[in-house]
SEVONU-910436 format. One line per 10 residues: number of its first residue (from 1); their letters; for each residue x, y, z of C-alpha. Coordinates in pm, whole numbers, plus 50000, padded with zeros to 5 digits. Layout:
BEGIN
NUM = A = X Y Z; ...
This chain:
BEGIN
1 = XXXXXXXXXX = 50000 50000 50000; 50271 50219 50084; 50429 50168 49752; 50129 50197 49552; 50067 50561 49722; 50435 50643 49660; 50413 50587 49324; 50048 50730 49320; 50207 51072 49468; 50493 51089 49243
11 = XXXXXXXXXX = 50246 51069 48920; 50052 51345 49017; 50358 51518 49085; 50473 51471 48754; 50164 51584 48622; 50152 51936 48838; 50519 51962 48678; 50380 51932 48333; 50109 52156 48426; 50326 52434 48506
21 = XXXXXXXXXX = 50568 52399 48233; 50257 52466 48016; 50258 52765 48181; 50660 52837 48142; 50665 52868 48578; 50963 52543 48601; 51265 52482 48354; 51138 52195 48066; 51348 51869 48238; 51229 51708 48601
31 = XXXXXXXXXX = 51451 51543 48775; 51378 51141 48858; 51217 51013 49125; 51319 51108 49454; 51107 51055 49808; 51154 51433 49918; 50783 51509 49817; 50787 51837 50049; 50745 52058 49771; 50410 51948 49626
41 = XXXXXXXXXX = 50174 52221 49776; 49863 52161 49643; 49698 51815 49489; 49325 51859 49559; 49270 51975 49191; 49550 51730 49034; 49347 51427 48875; 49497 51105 48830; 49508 51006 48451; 49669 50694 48553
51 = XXXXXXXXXX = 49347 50529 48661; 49230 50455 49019; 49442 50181 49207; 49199 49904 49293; 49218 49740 49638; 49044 49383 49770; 49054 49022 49626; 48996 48985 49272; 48621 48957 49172; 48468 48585 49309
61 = XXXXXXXXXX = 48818 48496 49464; 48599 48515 49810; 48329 48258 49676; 48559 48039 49532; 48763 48070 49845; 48426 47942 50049; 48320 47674 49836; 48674 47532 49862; 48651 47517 50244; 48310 47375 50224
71 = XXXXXXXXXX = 48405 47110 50010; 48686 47023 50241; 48458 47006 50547; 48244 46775 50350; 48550 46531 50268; 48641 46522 50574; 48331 46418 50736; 48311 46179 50490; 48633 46033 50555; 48541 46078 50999
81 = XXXXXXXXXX = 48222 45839 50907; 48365 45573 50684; 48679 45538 50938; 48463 45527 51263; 48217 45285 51138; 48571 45079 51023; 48658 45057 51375; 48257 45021 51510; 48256 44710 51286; 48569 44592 51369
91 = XXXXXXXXXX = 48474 44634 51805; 48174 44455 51708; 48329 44145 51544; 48510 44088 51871; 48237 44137 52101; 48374 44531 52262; 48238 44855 52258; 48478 45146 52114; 48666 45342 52391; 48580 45646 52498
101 = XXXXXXXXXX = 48682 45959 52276; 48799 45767 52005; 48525 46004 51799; 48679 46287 51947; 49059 46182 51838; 48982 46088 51520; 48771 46408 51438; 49078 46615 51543; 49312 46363 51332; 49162 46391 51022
111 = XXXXXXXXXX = 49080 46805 51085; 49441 46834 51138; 49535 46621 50812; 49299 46815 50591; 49347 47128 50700; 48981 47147 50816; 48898 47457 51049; 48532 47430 51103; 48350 47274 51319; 48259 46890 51322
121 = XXXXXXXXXX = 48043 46751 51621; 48074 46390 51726; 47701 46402 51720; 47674 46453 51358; 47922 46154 51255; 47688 45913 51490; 47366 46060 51303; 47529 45908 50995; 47599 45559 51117; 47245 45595 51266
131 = XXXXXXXXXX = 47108 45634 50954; 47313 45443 50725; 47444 45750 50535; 47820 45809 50511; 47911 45951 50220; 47733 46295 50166; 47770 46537 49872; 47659 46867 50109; 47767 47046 50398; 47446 47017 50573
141 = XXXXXXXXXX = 47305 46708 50412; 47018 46677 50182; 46948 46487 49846; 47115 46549 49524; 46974 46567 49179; 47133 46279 48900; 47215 46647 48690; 47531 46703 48931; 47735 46547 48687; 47651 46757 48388
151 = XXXXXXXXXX = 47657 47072 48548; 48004 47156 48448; 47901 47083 48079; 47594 47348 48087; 47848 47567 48258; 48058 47565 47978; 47750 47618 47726; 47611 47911 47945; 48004 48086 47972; 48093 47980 47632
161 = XXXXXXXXXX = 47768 48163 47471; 47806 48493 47695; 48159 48505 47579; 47987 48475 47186; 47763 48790 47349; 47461 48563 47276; 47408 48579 47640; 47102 48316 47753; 46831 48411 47925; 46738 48188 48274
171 = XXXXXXXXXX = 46444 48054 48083; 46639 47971 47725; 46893 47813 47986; 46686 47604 48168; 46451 47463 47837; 46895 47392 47712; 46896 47183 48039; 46605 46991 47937; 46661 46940 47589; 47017 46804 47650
181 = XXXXXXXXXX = 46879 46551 47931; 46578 46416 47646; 46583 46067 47583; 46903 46019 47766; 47000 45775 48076; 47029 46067 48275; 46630 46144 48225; 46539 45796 48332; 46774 45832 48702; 46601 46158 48722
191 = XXXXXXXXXX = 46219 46017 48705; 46322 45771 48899; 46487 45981 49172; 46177 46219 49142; 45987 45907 49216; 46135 45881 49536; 46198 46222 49677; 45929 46404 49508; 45568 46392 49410; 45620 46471 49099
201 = XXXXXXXXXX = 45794 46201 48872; 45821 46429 48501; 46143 46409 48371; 46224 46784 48307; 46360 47024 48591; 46183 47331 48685; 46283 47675 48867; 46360 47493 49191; 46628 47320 49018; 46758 47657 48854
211 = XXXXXXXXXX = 46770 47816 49201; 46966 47549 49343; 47176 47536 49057; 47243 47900 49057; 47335 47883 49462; 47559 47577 49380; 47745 47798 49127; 47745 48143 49205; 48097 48184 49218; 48100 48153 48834
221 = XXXXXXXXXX = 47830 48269 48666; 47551 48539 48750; 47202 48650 48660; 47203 49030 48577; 47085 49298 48361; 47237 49320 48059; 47450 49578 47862; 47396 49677 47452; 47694 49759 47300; 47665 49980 46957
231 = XXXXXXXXXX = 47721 49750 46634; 47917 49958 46414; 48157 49832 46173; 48323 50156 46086; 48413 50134 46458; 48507 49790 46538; 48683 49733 46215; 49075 49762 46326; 49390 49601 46309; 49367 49552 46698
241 = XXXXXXXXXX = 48990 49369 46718; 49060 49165 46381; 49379 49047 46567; 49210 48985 46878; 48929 48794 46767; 49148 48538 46565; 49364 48492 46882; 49055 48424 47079; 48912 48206 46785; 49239 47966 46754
251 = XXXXXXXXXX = 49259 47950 47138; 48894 47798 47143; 48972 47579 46823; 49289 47415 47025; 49143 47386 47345; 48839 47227 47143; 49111 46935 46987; 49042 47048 46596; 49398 47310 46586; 49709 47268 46725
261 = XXXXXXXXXX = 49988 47489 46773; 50309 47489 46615; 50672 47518 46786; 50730 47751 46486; 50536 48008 46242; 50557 47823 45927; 50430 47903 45534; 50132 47718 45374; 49960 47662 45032; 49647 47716 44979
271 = XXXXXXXXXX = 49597 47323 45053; 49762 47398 45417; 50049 47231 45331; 50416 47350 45443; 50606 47512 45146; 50876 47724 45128; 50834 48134 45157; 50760 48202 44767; 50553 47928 44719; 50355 48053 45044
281 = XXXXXXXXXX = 50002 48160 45052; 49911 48443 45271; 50138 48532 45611; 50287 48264 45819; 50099 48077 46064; 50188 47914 46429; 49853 47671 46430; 49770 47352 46213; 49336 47265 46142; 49403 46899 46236
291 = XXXXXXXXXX = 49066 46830 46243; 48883 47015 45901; 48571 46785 45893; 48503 46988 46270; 48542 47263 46178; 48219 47482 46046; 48255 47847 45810; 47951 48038 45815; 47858 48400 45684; 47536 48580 45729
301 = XXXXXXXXXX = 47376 48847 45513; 47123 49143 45637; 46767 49170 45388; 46405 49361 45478; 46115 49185 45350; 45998 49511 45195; 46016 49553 44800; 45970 49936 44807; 46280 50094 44641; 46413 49764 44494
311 = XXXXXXXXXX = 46572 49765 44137; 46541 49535 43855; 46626 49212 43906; 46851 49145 43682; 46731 49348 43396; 46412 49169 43425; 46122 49314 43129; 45744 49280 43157; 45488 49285 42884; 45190 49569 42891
321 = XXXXXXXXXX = 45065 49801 42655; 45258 50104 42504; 45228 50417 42704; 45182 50243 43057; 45413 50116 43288; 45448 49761 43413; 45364 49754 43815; 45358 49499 44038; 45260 49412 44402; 45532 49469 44635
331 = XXXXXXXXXX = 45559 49432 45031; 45614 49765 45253; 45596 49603 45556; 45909 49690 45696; 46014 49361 45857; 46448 49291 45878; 46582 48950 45878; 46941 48795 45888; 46969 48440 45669; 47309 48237 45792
């Protein structure tokens, strides 16, 4: 902190110094930095043009942080339970009770071993054994749907589509959970587990699954408001963007198995075949398509369903009688449509 507001100080030192060379009141050179800042009067109207320093954990570091240590807790009761009934069995094959505190001992065993720093009651572990229930998925017990084990693929669907900006809306997500769970195994374990816990034995999820799902995951994605951005080519058509959406294109299309990257930029024919530099099509290239036949081009193209103002298509002629001209029924409704 103190170096951050050293550095802070000296900018906006550097800036009053510019400020009043403008104004011909200090010779045109300043020295370097130095940590006699004595001479700085005045600051209250010197703004900052370096940006304001953030302070804190990054964004979600603090959820992320939590459901790490709640995961913990829950292997380690799970490990407390299986172990004590181990040695419950075990006393009971040769006719003896367990000794007193052994609970206790093991609890603060397996705490230290994990790194565990909450709290786990002897009490809860024997609730466990009581009920025949050792291994448990939450903190505080509870059932668990047969989705748990797709959830990290609609994850990757709901982030992967916000980072398209074709953002999906909680009720376009949840109808994506249910089509991607039709006619599957994974439909039949959930009737039947609705069977049991629930009244109602459909095979789709509803909202009460989207709330838990959204609590279970909160430290990744979000449900807010969102922001429109202006679509204008003559502004987003640089150098910069065009390079920064291939990078982001050819990191997806490795990390997706159909490119890989190459110890080397090498030159290509138009096949895609290595060739030396006059033979070479286009600039040279660091990533291979290994996989083509994956790999989908698309293009789209803006129209308007109304015909008022079109031209002649192609030069078309129509028949009628000298001194009139041909007409025909167009369509003003005013209606805009993109075709992929």
């Amino acid at each position: 902190m103190i170096n951050k507001a050293f550095i802070k100080c000296w900018h906006e030192k550097k800036i009053l110094e510019e400020k009043k060379k403008q104004m011909k009141l200090v010779p045109d050179s300043i020295s370097g930095i130095g940590t006699n800042l004595s001479n700085i009067s005045d600051l209250s109207n010197v703004s900052d043009t370096t940006g304001t320093w953030k302070v804190g954990r990054p964004a979600g570091t603090t959820e992320a942080r939590k459901e790490e240590s709640q995961k913990k807790t829950i292997e380690a009761k799970n490990e407390i339970a299986k172990r004590f009934a181990s040695i419950k069995d075990a006393a009971k094959k040769k006719g003896e009770r367990v000794k007193h505190g052994t609970l206790v001992r093991l609890i603060n065993e397996v705490k230290e071993k994990t790194g565990v720093s909450a709290k786990i009651l002897p009490s809860a572990i024997r609730r466990r054994l009581d009920r025949q229930s050792l291994h448990s998925h939450h903190l505080a017990g509870g059932q668990v749907s047969p989705l748990v084990k797709i959830e990290p693929t609609i994850l990757g669907i709901i982030i992967q589509m916000a980072r398209m900006r074709q953002c999906l809306t909680p009720s376009r997500a949840l109808s994506l959970i249910n089509s991607l769970i039709k006619d599957t195994p994974i439909q039949e374990e959930l009737v039947a587990w609705k069977a049991t816990n629930t009244p109602n034995t459909s095979g789709i999820v509803g909202r009460g699954y989207w709330r838990s799902f959204l609590k279970r995951n909160k430290n990744k994605i979000v449900s807010k408001r969102g922001q429109k951005y202006e679509l204008n080519r003559q502004n987003w058509t640089t150098y910069a963007n065009f390079v920064h959406m291939y990078n982001s294109i050819i990191h997806e299309m490795v990390d997706a198995g159909v490119a890989e990257r190459l110890d080397e930029p090498v030159c290509m024919d138009r096949d895609g075949n290595v060739c030396l530099e006059e033979d070479a099509f286009g600039c040279k290239v660091q990533h291979k398509i290994v996989r083509p036949d994956m790999c989908i081009c698309g293009d789209e193209v803006g129209g308007n369903i109304s015909m008022k103002g079109d031209g002649h298509v192609g030069g078309e002629l129509y028949l009628t009688e000298k001194g009139r001209v041909p007409q025909k029924k167009t369509s003003t409704r005013n209606k805009k449509f993109t075709m992929i």
